[in-house]
C-alpha positions in Angstrom: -110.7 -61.6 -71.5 -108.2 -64.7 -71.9 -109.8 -67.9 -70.9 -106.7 -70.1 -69.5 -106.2 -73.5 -71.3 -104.2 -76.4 -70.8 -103.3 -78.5 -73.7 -101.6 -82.1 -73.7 -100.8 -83.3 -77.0 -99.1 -86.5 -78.6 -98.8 -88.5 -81.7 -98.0 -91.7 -83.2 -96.9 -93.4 -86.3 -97.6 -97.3 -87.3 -94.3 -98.2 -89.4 -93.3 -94.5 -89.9 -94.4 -93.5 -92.3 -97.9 -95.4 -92.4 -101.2 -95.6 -90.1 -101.3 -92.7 -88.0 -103.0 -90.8 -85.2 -102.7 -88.1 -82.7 -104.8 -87.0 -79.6 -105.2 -83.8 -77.7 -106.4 -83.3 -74.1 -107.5 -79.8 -73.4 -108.4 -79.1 -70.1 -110.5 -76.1 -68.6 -111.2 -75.6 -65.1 -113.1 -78.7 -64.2 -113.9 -79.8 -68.1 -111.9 -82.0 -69.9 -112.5 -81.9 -73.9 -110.1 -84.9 -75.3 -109.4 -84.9 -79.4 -108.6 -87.6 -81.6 -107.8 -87.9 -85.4 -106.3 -90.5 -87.9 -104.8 -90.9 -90.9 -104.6 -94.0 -93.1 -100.7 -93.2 -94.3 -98.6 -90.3 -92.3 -95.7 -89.8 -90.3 -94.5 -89.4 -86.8 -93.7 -85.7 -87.2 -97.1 -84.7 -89.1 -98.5 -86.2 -85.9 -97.0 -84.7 -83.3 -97.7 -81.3 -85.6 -101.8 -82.1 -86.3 -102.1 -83.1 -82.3 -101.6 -79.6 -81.5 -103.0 -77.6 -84.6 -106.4 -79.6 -84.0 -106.1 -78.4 -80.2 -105.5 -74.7 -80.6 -108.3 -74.9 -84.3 -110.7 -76.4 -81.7 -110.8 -73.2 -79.8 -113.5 -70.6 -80.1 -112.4 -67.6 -78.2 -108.9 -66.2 -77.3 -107.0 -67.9 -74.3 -103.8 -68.0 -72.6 -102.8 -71.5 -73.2 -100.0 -74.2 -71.7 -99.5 -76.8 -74.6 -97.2 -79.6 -73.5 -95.8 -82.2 -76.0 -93.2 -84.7 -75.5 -92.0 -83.6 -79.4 -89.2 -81.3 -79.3 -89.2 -81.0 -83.4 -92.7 -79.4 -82.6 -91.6 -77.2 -79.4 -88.3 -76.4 -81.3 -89.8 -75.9 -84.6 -92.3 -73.5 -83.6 -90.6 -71.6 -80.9 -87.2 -71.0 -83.0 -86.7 -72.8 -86.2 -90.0 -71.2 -87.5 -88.3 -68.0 -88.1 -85.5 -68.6 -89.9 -87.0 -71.3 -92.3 -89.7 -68.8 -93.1 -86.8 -65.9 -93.6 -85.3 -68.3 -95.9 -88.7 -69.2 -98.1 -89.3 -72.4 -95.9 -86.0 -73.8 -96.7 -83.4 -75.7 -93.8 -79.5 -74.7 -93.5 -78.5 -77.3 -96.0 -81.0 -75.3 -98.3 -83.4 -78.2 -98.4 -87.2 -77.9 -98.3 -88.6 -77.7 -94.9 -91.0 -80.7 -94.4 -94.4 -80.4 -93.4 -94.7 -77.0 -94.5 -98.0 -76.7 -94.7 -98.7 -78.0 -91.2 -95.9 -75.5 -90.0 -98.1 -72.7 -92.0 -101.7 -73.3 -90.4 -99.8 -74.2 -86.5 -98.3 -70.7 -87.4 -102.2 -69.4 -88.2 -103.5 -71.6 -85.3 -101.9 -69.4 -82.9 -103.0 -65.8 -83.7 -105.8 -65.4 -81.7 -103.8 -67.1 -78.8 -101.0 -66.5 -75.8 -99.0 -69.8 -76.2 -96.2 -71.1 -73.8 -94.8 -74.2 -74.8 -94.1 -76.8 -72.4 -91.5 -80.2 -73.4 -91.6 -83.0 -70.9 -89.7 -86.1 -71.6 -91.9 -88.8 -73.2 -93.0 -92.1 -71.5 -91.8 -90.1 -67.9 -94.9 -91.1 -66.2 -97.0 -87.7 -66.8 -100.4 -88.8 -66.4 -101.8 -86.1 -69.4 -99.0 -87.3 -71.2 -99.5 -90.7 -71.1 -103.4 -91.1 -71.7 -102.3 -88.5 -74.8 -99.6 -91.0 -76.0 -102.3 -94.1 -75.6 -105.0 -92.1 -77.5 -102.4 -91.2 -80.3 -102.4 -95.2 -80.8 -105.9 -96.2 -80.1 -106.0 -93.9 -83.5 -103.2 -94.8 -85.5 -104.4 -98.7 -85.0 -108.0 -97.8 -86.2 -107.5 -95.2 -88.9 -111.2 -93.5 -89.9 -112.0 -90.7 -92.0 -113.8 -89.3 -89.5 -112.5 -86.9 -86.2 -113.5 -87.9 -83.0 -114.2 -85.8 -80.1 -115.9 -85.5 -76.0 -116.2 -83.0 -73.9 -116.4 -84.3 -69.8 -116.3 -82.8 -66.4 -112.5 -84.1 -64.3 -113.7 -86.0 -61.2 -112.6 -84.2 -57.8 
């Protein structure tokens, strides 16, 4: 049986590329598990990639899950561009490498045991999820550590 999951992911960049960090709120009937990680020299886009792949990693049994990102190089990526890079050996229409490749691979391996819709809202549009995500993704990048940092809580009524 599928548990159902709601993921909100986001992450951030200091200087692009440079100190980085992304955050993950996954939510489970009344539980709220929220995910943060950083990066001492990164980009945007690996962000907005490991937000979600240390969501979906984090998960210990199958479940039909909602991830919503305000990235649409991650929604678009993995929902479409995904099969034609990997069709052309991970490389784009102007037959350049594919960045990020091996985030694209273990997202791609994140998701096996999983029922994933993908969900786009438009960044700094007032989504509560959205925006504690986006102010956790810079807590992080600000305060890079080598270690991952993690909390499980009940959601108040």
């Amino acid at each position: 049986m599928y548990k159902n999951i709601k993921i909100f992911t986001d992450g951030s960049c200091i200087n692009n590329p440079g100190p980085g960090g992304c955050a993950a709120i996954l939510q489970y009937h009344k539980y709220e598990k929220i995910l943060t990680k950083s990066f001492f020299f990164t980009t945007n886009n690996r962000m907005e990639l490991m937000a979600s792949i240390i969501a979906l990693e984090s998960l210990k049994k199958n479940c039909n899950v909602i991830l919503t990102t305000d990235s649409k190089y991650l929604k678009k990526g993995i929902t479409k561009w995904i099969y034609s890079w990997k069709e052309s050996n991970w490389k784009r229409n102007n037959k350049q490498k594919v960045k990020n490749i091996d985030l694209w691979q273990r997202l791609e391996l994140s998701l096996i045991n999983h029922k994933i819709s993908w969900k786009w809202i438009k960044s700094h549009s007032f989504h509560i999820a959205n925006e504690r995500c986006d102010k956790l993704a810079r807590i992080s990048a600000k305060n890079p550590i080598e270690k991952d940092f993690g909390y499980i809580k009940k959601i108040k009524n």
